[in-house]
mmCIF entry with sequence, helices, sheets and N, C-alpha, C, O atoms, coordinates in Angstrom:
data_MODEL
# 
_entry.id   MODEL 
# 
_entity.id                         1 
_entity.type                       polymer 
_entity.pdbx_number_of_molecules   1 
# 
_entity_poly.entity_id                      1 
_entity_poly.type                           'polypeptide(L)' 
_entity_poly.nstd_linkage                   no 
_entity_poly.nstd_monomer                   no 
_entity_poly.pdbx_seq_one_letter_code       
;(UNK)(UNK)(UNK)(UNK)(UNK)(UNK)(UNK)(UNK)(UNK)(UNK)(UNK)(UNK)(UNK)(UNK)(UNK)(UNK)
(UNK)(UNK)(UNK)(UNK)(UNK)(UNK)(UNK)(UNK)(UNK)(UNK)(UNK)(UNK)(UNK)(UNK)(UNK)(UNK)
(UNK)(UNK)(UNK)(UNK)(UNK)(UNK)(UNK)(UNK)(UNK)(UNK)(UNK)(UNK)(UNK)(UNK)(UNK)(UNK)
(UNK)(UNK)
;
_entity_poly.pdbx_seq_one_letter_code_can   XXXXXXXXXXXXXXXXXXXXXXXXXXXXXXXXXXXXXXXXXXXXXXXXXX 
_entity_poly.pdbx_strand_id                 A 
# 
loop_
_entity_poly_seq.entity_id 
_entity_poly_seq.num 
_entity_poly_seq.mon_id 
_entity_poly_seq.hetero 
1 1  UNK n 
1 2  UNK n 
1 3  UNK n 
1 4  UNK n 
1 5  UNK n 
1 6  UNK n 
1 7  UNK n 
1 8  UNK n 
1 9  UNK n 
1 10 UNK n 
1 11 UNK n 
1 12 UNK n 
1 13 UNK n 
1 14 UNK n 
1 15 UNK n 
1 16 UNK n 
1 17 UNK n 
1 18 UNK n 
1 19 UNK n 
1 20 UNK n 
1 21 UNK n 
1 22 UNK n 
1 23 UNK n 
1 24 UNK n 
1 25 UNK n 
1 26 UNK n 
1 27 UNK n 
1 28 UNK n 
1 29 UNK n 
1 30 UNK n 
1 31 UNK n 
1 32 UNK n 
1 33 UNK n 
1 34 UNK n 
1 35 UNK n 
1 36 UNK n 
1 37 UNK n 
1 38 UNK n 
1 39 UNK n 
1 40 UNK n 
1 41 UNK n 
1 42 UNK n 
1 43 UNK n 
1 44 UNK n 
1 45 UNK n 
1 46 UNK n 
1 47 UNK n 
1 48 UNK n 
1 49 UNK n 
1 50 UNK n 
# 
_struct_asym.id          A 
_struct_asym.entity_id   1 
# 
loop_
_struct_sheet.id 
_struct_sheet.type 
_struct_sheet.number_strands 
_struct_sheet.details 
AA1 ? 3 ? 
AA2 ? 3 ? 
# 
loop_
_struct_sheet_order.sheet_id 
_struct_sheet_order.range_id_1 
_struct_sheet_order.range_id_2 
_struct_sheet_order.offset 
_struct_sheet_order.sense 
AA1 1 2 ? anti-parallel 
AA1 2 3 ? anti-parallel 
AA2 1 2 ? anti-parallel 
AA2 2 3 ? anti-parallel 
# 
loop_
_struct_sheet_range.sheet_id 
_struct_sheet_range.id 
_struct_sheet_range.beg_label_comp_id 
_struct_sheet_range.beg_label_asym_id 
_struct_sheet_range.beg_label_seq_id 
_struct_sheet_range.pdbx_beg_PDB_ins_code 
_struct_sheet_range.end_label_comp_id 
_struct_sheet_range.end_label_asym_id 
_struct_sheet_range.end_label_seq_id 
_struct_sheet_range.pdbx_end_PDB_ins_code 
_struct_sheet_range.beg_auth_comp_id 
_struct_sheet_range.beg_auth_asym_id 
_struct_sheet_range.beg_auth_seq_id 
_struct_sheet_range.end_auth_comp_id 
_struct_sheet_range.end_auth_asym_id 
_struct_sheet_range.end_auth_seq_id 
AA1 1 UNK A 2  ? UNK A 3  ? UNK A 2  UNK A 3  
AA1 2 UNK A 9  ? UNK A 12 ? UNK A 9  UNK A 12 
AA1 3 UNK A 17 ? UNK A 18 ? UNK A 17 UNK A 18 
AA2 1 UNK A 24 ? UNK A 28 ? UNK A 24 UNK A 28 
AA2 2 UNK A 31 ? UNK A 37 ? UNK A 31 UNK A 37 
AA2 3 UNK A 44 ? UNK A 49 ? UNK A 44 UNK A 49 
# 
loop_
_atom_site.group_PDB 
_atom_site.id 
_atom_site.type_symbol 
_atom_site.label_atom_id 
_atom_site.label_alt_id 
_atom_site.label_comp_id 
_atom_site.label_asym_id 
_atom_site.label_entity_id 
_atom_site.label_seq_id 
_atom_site.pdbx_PDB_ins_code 
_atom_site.Cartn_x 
_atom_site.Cartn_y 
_atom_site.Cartn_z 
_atom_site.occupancy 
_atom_site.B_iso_or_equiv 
_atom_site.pdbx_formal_charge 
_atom_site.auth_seq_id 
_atom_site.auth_comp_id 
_atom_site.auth_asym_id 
_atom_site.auth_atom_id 
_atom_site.pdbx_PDB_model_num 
ATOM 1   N N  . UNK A 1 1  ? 34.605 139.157 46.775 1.00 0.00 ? 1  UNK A N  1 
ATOM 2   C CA . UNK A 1 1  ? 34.825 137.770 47.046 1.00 0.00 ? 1  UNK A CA 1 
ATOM 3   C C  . UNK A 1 1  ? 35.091 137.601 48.523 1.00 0.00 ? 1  UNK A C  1 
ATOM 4   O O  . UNK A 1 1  ? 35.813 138.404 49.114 1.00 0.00 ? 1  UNK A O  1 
ATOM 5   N N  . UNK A 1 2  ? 34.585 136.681 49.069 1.00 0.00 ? 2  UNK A N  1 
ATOM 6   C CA . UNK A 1 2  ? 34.867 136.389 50.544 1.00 0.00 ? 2  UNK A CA 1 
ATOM 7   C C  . UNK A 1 2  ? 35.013 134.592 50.677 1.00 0.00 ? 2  UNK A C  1 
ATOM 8   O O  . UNK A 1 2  ? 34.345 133.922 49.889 1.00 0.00 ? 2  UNK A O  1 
ATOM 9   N N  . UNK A 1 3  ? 35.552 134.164 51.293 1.00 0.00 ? 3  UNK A N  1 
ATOM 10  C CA . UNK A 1 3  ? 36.147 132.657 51.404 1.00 0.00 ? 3  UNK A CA 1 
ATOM 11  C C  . UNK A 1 3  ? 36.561 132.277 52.776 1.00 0.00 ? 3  UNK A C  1 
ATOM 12  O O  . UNK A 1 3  ? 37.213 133.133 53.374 1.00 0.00 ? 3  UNK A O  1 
ATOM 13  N N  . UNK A 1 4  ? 36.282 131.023 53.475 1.00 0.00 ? 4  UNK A N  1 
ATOM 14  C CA . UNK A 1 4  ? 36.930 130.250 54.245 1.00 0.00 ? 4  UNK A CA 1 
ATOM 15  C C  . UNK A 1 4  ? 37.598 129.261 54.114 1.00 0.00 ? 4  UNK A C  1 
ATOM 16  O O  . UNK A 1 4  ? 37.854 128.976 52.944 1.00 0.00 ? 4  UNK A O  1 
ATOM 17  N N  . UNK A 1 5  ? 37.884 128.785 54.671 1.00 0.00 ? 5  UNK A N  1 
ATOM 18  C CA . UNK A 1 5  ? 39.063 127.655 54.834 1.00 0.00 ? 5  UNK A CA 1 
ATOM 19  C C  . UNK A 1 5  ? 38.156 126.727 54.654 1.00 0.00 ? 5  UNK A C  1 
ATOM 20  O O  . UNK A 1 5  ? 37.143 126.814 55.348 1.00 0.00 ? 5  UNK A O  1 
ATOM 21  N N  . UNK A 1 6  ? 38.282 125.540 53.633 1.00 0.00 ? 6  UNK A N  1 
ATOM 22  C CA . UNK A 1 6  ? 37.932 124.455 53.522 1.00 0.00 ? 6  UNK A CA 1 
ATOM 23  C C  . UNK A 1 6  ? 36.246 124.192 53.645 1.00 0.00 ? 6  UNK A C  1 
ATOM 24  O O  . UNK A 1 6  ? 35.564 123.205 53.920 1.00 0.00 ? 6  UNK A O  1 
ATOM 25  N N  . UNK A 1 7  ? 35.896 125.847 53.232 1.00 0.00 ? 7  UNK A N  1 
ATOM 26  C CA . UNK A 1 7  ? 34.394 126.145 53.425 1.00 0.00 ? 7  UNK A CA 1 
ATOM 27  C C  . UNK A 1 7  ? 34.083 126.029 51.544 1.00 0.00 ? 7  UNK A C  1 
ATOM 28  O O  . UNK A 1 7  ? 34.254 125.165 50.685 1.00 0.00 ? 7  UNK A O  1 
ATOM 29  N N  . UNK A 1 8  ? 33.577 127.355 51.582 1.00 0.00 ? 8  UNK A N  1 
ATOM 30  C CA . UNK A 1 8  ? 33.322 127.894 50.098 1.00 0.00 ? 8  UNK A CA 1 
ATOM 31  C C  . UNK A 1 8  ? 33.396 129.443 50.274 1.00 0.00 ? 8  UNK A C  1 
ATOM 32  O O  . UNK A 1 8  ? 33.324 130.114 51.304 1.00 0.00 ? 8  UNK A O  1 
ATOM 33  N N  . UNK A 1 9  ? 33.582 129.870 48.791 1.00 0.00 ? 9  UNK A N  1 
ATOM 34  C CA . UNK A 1 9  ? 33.768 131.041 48.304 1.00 0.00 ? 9  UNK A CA 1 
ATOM 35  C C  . UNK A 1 9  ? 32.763 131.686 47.130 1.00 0.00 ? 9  UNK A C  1 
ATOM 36  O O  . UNK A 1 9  ? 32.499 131.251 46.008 1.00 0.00 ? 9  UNK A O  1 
ATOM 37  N N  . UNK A 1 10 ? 32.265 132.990 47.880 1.00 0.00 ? 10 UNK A N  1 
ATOM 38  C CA . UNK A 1 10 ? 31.394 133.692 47.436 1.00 0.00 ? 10 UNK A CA 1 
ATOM 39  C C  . UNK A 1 10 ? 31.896 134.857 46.038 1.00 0.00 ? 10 UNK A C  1 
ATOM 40  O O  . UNK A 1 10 ? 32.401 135.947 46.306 1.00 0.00 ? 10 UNK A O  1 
ATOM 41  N N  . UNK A 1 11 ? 31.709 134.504 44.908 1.00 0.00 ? 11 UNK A N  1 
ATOM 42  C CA . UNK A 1 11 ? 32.642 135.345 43.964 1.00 0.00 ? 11 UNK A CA 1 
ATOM 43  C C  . UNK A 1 11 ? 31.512 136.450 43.162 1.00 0.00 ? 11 UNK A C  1 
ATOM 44  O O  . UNK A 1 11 ? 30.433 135.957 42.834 1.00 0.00 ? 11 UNK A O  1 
ATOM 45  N N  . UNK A 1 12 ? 31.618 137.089 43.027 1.00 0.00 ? 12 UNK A N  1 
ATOM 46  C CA . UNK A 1 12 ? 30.565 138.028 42.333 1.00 0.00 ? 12 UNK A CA 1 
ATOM 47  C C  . UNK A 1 12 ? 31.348 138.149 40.941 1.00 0.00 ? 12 UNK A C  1 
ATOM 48  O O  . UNK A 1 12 ? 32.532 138.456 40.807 1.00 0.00 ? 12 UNK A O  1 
ATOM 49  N N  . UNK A 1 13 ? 30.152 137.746 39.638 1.00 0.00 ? 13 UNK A N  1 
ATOM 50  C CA . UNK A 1 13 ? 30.744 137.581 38.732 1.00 0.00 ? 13 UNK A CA 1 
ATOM 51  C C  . UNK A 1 13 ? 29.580 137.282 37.412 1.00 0.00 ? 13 UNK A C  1 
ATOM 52  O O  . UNK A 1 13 ? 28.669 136.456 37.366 1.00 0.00 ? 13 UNK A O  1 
ATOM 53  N N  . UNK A 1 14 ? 30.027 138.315 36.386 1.00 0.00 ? 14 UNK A N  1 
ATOM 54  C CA . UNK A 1 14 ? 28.363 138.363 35.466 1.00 0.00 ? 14 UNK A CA 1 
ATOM 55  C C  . UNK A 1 14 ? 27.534 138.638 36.258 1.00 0.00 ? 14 UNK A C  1 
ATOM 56  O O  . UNK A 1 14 ? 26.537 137.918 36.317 1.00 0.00 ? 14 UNK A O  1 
ATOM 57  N N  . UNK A 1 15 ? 27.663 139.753 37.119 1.00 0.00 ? 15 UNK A N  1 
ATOM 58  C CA . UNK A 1 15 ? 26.208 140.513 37.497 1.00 0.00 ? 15 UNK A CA 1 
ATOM 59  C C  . UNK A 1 15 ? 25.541 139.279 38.454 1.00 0.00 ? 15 UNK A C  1 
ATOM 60  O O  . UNK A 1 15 ? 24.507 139.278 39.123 1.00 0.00 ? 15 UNK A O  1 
ATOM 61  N N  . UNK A 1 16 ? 26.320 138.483 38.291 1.00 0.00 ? 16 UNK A N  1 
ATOM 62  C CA . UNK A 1 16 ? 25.572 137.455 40.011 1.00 0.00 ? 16 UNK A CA 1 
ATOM 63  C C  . UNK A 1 16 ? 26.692 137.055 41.212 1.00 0.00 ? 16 UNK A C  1 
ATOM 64  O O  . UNK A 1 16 ? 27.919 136.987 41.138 1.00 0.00 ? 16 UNK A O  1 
ATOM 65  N N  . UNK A 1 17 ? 26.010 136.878 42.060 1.00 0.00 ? 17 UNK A N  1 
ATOM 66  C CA . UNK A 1 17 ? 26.608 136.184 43.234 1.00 0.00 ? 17 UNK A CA 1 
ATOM 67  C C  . UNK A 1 17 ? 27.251 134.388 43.146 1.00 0.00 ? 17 UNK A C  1 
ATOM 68  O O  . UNK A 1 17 ? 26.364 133.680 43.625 1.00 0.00 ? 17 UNK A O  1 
ATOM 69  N N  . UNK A 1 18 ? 27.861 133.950 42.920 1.00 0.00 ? 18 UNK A N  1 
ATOM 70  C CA . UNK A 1 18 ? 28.196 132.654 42.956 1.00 0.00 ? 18 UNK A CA 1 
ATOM 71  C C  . UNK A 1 18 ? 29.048 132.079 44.053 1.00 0.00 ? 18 UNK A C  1 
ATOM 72  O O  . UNK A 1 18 ? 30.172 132.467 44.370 1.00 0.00 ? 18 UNK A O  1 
ATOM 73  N N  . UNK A 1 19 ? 28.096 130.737 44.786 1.00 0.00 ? 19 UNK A N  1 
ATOM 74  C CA . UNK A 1 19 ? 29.360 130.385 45.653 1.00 0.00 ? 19 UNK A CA 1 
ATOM 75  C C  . UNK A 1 19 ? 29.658 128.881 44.860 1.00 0.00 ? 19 UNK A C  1 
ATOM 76  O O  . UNK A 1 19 ? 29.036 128.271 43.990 1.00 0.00 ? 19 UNK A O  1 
ATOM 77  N N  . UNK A 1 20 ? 31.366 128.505 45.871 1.00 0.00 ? 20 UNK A N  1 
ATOM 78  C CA . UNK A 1 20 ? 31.933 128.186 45.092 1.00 0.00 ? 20 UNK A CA 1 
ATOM 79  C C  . UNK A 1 20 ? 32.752 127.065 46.038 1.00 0.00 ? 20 UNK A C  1 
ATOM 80  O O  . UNK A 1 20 ? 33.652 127.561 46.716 1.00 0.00 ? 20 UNK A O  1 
ATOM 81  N N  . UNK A 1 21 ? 32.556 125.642 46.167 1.00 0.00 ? 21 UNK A N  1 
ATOM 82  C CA . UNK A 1 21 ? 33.875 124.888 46.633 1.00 0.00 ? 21 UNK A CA 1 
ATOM 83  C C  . UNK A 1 21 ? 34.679 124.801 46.244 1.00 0.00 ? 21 UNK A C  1 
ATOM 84  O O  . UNK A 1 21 ? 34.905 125.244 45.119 1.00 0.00 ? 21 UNK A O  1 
ATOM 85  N N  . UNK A 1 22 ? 35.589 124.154 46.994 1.00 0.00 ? 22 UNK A N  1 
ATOM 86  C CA . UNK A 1 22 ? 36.875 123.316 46.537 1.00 0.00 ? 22 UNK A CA 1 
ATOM 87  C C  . UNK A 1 22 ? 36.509 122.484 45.572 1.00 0.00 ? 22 UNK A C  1 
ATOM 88  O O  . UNK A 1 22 ? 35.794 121.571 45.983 1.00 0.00 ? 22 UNK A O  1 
ATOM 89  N N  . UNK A 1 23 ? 36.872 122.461 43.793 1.00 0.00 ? 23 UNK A N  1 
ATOM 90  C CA . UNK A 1 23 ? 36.327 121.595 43.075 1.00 0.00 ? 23 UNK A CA 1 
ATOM 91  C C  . UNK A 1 23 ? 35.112 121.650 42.118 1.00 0.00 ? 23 UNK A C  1 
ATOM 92  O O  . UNK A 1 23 ? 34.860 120.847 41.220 1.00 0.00 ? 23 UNK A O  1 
ATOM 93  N N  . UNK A 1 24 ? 34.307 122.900 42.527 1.00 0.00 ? 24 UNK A N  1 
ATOM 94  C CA . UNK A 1 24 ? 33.092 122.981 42.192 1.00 0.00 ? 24 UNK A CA 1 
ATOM 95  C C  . UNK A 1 24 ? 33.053 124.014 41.120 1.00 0.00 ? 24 UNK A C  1 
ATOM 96  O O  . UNK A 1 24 ? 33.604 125.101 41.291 1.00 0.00 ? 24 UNK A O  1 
ATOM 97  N N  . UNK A 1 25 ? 32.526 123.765 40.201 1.00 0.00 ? 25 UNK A N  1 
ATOM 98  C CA . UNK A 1 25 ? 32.143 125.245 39.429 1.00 0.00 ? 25 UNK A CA 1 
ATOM 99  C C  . UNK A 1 25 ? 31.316 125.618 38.706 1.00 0.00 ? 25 UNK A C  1 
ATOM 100 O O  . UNK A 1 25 ? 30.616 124.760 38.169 1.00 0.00 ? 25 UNK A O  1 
ATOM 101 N N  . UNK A 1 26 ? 31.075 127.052 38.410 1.00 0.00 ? 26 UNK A N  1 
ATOM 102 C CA . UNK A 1 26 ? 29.552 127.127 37.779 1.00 0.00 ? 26 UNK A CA 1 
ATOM 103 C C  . UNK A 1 26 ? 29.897 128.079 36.627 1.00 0.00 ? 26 UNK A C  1 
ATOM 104 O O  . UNK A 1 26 ? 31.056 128.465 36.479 1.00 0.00 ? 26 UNK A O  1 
ATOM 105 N N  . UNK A 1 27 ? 29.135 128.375 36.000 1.00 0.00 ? 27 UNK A N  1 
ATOM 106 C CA . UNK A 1 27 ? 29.238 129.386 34.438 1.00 0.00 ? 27 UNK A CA 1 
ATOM 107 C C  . UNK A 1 27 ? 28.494 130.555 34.749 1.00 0.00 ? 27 UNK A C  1 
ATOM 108 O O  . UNK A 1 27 ? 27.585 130.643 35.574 1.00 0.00 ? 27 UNK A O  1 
ATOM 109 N N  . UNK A 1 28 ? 29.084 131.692 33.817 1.00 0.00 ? 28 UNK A N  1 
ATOM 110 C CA . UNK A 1 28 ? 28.718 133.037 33.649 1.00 0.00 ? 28 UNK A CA 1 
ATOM 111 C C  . UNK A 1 28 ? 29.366 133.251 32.285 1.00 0.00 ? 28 UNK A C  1 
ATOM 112 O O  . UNK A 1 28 ? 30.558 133.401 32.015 1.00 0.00 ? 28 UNK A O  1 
ATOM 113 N N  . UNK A 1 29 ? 27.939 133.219 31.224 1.00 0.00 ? 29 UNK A N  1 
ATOM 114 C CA . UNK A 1 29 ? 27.546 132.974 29.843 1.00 0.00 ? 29 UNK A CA 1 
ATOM 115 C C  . UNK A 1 29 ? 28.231 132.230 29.406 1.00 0.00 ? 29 UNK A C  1 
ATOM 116 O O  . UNK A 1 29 ? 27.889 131.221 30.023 1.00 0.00 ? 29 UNK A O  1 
ATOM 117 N N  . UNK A 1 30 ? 29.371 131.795 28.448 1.00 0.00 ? 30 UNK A N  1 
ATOM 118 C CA . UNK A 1 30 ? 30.074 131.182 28.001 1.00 0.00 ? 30 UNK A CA 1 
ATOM 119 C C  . UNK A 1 30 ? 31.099 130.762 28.373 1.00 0.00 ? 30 UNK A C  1 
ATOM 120 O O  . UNK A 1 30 ? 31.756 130.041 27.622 1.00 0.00 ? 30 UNK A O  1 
ATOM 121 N N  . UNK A 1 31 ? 31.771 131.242 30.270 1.00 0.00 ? 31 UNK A N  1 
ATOM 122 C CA . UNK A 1 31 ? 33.086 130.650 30.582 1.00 0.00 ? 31 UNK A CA 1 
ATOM 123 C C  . UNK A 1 31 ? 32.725 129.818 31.818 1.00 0.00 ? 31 UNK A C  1 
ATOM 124 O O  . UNK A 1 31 ? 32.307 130.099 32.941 1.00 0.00 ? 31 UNK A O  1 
ATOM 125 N N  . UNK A 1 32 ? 32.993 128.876 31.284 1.00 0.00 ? 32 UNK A N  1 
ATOM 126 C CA . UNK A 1 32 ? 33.332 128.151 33.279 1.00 0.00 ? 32 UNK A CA 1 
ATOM 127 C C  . UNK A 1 32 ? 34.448 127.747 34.087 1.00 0.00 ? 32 UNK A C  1 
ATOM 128 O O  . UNK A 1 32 ? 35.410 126.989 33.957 1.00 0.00 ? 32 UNK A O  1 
ATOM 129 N N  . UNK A 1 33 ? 33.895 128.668 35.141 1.00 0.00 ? 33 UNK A N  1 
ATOM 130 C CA . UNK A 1 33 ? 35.126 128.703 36.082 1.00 0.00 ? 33 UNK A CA 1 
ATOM 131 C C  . UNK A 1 33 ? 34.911 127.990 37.414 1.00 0.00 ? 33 UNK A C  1 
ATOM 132 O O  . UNK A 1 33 ? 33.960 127.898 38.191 1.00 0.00 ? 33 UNK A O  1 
ATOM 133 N N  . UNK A 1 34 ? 36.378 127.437 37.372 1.00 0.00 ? 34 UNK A N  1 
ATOM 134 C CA . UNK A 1 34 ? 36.573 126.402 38.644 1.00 0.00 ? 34 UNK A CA 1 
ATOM 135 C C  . UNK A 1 34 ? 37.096 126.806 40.011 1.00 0.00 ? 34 UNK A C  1 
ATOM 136 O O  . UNK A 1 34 ? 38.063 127.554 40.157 1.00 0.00 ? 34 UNK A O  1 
ATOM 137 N N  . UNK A 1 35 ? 36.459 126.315 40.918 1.00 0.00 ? 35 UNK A N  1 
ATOM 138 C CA . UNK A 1 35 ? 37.068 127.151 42.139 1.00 0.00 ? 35 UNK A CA 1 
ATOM 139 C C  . UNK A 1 35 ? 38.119 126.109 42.648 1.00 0.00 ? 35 UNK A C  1 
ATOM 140 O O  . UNK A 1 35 ? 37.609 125.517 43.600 1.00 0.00 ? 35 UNK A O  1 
ATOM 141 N N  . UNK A 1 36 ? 39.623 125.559 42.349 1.00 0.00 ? 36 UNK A N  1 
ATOM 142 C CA . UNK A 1 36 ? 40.639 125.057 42.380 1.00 0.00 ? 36 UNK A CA 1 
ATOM 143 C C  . UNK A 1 36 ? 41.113 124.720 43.493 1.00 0.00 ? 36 UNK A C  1 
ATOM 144 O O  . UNK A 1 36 ? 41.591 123.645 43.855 1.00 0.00 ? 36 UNK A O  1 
ATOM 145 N N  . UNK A 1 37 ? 40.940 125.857 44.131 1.00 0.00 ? 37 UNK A N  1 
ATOM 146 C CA . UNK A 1 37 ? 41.333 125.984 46.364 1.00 0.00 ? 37 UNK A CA 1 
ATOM 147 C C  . UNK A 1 37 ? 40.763 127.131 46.656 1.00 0.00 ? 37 UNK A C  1 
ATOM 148 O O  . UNK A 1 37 ? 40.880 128.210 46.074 1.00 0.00 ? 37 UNK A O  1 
ATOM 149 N N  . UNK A 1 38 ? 39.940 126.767 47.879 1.00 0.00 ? 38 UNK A N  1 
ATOM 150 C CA . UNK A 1 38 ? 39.537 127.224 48.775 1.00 0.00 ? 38 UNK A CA 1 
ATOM 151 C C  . UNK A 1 38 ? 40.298 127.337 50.099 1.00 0.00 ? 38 UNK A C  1 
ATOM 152 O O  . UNK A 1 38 ? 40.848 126.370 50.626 1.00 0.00 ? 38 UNK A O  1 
ATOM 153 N N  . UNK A 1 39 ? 40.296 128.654 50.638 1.00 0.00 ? 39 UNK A N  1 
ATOM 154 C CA . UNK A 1 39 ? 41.221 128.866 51.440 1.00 0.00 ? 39 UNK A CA 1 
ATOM 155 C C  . UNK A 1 39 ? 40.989 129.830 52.393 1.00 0.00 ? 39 UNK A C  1 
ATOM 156 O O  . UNK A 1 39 ? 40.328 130.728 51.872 1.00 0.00 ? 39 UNK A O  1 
ATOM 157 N N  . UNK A 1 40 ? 41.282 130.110 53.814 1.00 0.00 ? 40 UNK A N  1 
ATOM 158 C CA . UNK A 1 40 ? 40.728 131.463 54.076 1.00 0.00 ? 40 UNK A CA 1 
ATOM 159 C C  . UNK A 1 40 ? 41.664 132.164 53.575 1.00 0.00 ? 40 UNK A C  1 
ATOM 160 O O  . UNK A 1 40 ? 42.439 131.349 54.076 1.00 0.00 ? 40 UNK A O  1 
ATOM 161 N N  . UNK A 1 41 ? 42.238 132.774 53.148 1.00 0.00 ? 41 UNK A N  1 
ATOM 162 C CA . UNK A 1 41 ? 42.928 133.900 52.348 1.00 0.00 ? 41 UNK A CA 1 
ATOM 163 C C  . UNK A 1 41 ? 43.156 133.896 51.259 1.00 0.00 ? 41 UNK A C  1 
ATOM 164 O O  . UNK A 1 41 ? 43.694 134.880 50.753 1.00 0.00 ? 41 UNK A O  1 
ATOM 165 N N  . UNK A 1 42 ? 42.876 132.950 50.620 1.00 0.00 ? 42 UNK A N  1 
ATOM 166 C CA . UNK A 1 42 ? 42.927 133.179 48.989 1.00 0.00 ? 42 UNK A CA 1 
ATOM 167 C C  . UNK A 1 42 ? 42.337 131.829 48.110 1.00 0.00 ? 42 UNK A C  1 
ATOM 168 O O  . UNK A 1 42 ? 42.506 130.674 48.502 1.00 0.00 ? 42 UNK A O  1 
ATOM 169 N N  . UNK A 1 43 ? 41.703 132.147 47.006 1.00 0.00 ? 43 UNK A N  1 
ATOM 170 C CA . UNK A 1 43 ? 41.253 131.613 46.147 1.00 0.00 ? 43 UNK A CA 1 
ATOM 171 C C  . UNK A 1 43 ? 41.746 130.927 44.782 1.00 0.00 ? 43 UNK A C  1 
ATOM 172 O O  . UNK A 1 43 ? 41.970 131.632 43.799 1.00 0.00 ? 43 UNK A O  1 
ATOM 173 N N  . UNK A 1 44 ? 41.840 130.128 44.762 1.00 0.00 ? 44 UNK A N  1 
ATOM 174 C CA . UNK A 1 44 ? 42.414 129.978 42.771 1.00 0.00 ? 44 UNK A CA 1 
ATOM 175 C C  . UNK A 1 44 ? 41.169 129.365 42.201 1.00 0.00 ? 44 UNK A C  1 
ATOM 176 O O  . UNK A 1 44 ? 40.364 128.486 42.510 1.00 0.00 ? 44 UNK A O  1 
ATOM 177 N N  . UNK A 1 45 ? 41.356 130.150 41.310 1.00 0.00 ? 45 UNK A N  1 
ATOM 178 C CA . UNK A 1 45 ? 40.256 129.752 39.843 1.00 0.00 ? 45 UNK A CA 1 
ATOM 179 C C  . UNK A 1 45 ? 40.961 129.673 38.780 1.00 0.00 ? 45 UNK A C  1 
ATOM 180 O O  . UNK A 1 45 ? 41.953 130.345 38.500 1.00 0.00 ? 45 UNK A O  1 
ATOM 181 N N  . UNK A 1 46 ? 40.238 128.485 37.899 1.00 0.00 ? 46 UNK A N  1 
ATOM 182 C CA . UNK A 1 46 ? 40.588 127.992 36.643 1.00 0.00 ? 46 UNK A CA 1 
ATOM 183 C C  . UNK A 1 46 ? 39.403 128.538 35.467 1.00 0.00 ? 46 UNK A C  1 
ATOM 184 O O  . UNK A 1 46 ? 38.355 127.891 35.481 1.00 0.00 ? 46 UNK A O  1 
ATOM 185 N N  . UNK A 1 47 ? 39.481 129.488 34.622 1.00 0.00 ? 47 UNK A N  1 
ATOM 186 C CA . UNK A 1 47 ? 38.548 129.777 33.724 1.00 0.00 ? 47 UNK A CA 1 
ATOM 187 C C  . UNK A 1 47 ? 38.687 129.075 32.674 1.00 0.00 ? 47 UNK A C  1 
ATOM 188 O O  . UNK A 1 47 ? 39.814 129.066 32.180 1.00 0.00 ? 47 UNK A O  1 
ATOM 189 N N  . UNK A 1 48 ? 37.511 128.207 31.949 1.00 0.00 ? 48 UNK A N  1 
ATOM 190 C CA . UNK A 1 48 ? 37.828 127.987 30.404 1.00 0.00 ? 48 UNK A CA 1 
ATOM 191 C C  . UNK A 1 48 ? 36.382 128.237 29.383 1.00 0.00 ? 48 UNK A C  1 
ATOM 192 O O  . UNK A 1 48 ? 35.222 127.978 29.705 1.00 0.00 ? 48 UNK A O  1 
ATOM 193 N N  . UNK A 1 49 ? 36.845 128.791 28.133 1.00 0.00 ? 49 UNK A N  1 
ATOM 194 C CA . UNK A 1 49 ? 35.926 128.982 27.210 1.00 0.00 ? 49 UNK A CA 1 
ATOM 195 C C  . UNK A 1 49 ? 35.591 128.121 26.093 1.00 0.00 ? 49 UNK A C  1 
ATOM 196 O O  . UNK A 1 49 ? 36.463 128.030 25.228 1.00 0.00 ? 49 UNK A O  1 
ATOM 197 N N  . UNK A 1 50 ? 34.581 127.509 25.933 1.00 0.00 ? 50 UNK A N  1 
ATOM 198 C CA . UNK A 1 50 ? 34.571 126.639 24.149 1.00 0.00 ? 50 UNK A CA 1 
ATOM 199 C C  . UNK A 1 50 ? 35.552 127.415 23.323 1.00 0.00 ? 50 UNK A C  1 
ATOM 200 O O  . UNK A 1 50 ? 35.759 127.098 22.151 1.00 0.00 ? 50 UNK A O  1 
# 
């Protein structure tokens, strides 16, 4: 994972590359996860499953 400040964040995840804003999120098979804050030093994600 690599991230900037108020940029986006690159998360490797299910065998792909995903980037990721503040707010934005994408799926890997059945969970989608939210990229919460973007930050240069750290990330929060929100995962949820059906």
């Amino acid at each position: 994972m690599r991230a900037k400040k108020d940029g986006e964040a690159l998360i490797q995840a299910g065998g792909a590359e995903n980037i990721c804003t503040q707010g934005s999120s994408f799926k890997v098979v059945d969970t989608t996860i939210t990229c919460d804050v973007v930050d240069d030093d750290h990330v929060e994600l929100t995962s949820r499953r059906p």
